[in-house]
N, C-alpha and C positions, 0 to 999 in steps of 0.2 A: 630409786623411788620405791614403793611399798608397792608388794605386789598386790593383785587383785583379791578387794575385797568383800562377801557378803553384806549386803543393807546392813543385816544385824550385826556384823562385824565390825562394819565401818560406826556402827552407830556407836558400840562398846569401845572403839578406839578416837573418836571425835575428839577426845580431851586430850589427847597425846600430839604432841609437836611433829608432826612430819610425817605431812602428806606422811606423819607416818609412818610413825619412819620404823625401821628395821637394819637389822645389820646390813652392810652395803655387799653387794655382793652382784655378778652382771650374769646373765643368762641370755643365753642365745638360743633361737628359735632352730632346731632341727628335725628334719622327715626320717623315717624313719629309714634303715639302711637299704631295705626292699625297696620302696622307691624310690631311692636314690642309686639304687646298685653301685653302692662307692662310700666307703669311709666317712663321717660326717668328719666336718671342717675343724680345725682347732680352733679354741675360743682367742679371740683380738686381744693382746698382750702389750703393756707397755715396754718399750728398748732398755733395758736395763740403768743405763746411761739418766733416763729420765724419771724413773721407775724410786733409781738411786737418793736422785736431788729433790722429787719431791718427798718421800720418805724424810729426808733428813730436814725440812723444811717443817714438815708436820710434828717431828720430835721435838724443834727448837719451840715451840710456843706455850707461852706459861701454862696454861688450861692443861694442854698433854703434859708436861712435867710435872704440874703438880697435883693430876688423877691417875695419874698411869704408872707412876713410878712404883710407888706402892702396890698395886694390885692387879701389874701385868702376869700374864702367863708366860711361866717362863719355856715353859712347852712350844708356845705358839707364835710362830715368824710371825710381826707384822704383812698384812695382806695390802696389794698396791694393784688397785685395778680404775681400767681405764672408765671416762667420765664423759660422755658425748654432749655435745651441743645442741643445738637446735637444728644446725644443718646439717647433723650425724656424723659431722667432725670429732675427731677425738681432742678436746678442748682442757681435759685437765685429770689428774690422778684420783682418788678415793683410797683416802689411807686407813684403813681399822688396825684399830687398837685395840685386843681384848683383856677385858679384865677376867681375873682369875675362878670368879666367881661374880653375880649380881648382886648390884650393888645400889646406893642411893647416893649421886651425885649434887652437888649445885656448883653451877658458874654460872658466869656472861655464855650465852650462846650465840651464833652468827648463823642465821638465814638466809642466803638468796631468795628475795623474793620474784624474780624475774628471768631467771637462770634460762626457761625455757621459751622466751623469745627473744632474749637479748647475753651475746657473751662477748666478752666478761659481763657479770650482772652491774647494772645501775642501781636494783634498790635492795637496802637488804633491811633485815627485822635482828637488831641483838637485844635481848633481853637477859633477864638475870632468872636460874630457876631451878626447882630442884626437878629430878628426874630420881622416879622409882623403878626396880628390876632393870637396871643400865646393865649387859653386858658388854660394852665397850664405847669407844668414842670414835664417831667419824670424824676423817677429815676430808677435806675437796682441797688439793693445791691449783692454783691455776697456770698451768706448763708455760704461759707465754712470760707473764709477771712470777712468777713462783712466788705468789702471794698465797694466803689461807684466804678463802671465798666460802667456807663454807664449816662449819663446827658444831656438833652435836651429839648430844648421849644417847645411844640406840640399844635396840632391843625388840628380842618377835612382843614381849611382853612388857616393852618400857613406857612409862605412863607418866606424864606431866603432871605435879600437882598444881588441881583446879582452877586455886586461888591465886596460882602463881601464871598462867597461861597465857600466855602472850596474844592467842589469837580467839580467846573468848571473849562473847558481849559483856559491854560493862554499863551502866549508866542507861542514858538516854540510848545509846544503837542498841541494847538488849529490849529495852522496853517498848521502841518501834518494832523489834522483832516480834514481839509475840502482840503487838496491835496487830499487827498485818495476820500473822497466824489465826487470829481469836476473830478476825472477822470479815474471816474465807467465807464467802457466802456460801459453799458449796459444801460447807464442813458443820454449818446452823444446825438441820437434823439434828446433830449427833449432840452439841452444845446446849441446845433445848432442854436434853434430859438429861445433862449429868454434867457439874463442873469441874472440871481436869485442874490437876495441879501442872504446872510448868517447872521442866527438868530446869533445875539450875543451875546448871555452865550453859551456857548456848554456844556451839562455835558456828565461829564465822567462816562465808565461803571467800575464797577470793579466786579473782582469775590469774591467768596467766601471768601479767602485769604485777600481779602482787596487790592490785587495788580491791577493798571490800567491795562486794554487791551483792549479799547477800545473809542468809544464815539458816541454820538447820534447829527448828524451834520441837522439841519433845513434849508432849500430852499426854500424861497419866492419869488416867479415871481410877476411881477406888474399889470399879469393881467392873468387869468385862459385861460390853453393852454389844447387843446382836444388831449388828447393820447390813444394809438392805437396801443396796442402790449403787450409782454410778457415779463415779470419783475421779478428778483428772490427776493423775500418778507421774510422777519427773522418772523421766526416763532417761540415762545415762551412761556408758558405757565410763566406769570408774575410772579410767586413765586419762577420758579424753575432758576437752574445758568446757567449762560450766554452761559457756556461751552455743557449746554444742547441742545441750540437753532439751529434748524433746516431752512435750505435752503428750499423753496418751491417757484416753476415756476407757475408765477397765472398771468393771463391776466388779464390787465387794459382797457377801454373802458371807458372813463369819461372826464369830464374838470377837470385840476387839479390848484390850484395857490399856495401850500404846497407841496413838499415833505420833510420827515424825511428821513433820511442815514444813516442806522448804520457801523460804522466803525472798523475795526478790527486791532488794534495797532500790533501784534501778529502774523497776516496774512500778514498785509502790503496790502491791499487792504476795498475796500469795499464789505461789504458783504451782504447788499441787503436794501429794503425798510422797513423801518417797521411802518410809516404809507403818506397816501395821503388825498388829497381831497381838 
């Protein structure tokens, strides 16, 4: 998963495919050796055995044969690290592939969209797409099935084009989104004196489940306006789901020409700020 993101970060990454995505890569949490007085632990390794088979499951798929052939590093052993479950089982591999340099891919891509409360996943999202600055392609094998579950072109700096995005508003769900944004009653003040243009990609939230309920609607003013009041702001800790996310009333005092809107498809309303500036 990507790791923790700045509002303004996540906001600059919203158009890009995965939760986010990034090269795959696992991290473990360790204290520091003072207070552990003891060696920190080695990091969880797959058995070579399995390590092996799905390695050569991720090579046989057309996607990887016909991006990776051409522009693997020949420097660089494919990496094969383990892929946890929901119930912190080790449920399947994560195979990267790096390309030699960044690059501009398109294929079919494969999503789990449900990965984190249901394994093996029930729903997934494949779409067709190009991806820009790809330094390589993940895969997910799943160890039980040695199925691919999972397929995508990553990167700290890989970016979905817009028009191609699988999980931006389109139609009718874009235009309920920025209803509901444009008429936050608590956002009027600021609407009264100055009409915002609306970012256009809108992505969408979804939960756990993979199911839409929601979206992240951007308001750009033409010219930074001073506000002066109290604002209810979505509070969230970035990894955790959406259905976690908490309401909190925080005074604003600033020039702003940004706001983001998060909106709740589910509620039928907006439900507050979650970033300015």
């Amino acid at each position: 998963m990507p790791p923790h993101l700045t509002r303004r970060a996540m906001l600059a990454t919203s158009l890009t495919v995965a939760a986010g995505a990034v090269a795959f890569g696992f991290w473990q949490r360790l204290r520091s050796r003072a207070e552990l007085e003891q060696p920190p632990a080695p990091p969880v390794l797959l058995p070579e055995d399995q390590a092996a088979r799905a390695r050569a499951v991720a090579q046989q798929h057309p996607t990887v044969q016909a991006l990776v052939g051409s522009g693997a590093r020949p420097d660089s052993p494919v990496q094969v690290n383990p892929v946890t479950g929901p119930d912190g089982r080790i449920v399947a591999a994560g195979v990267w592939f790096p390309f030699d340099a960044p690059r501009t891919v398109r294929a079919t891509w494969v999503h789990p969209a449900d990965w984190e409360v249901n394994w093996p996943p029930t729903r997934f999202v494949q779409a067709t797409y190009t991806v820009e600055e790809a330094w390589g392609i993940l895969v997910w094998v799943d160890l039980a099935s040695e199925q691919v579950v999972r397929l995508e072109a990553s990167g700290p700096y890989a970016r979905v084009a817009p028009d191609e995005d699988p999980f931006v508003l389109r139609g009718e769900l874009r235009d309920r989104a920025i209803q509901l944004a444009l008429g936050a009653p608590w956002l009027a003040p600021l609407l009264t004196r100055a009409e915002p243009s609306v970012m256009e990609h809108l992505p969408g939230i979804h939960d756990r489940q993979g199911d839409l309920i929601g979206a992240v609607v951007g308001l750009q003013f033409s010219e930074p306006l001073a506000v002066s009041g109290t604002f209810p702001v979505v509070v969230k800790d970035e990894r955790a789901d959406w259905d976690d996310a908490e309401i909190s009333e925080q005074t604003i005092e600033q020039k702003v020409s940004l706001v983001v809107v998060v909106v709740s498809f589910r509620d039928d309303r907006a439900l507050g700020l979650w970033y300015w500036g």
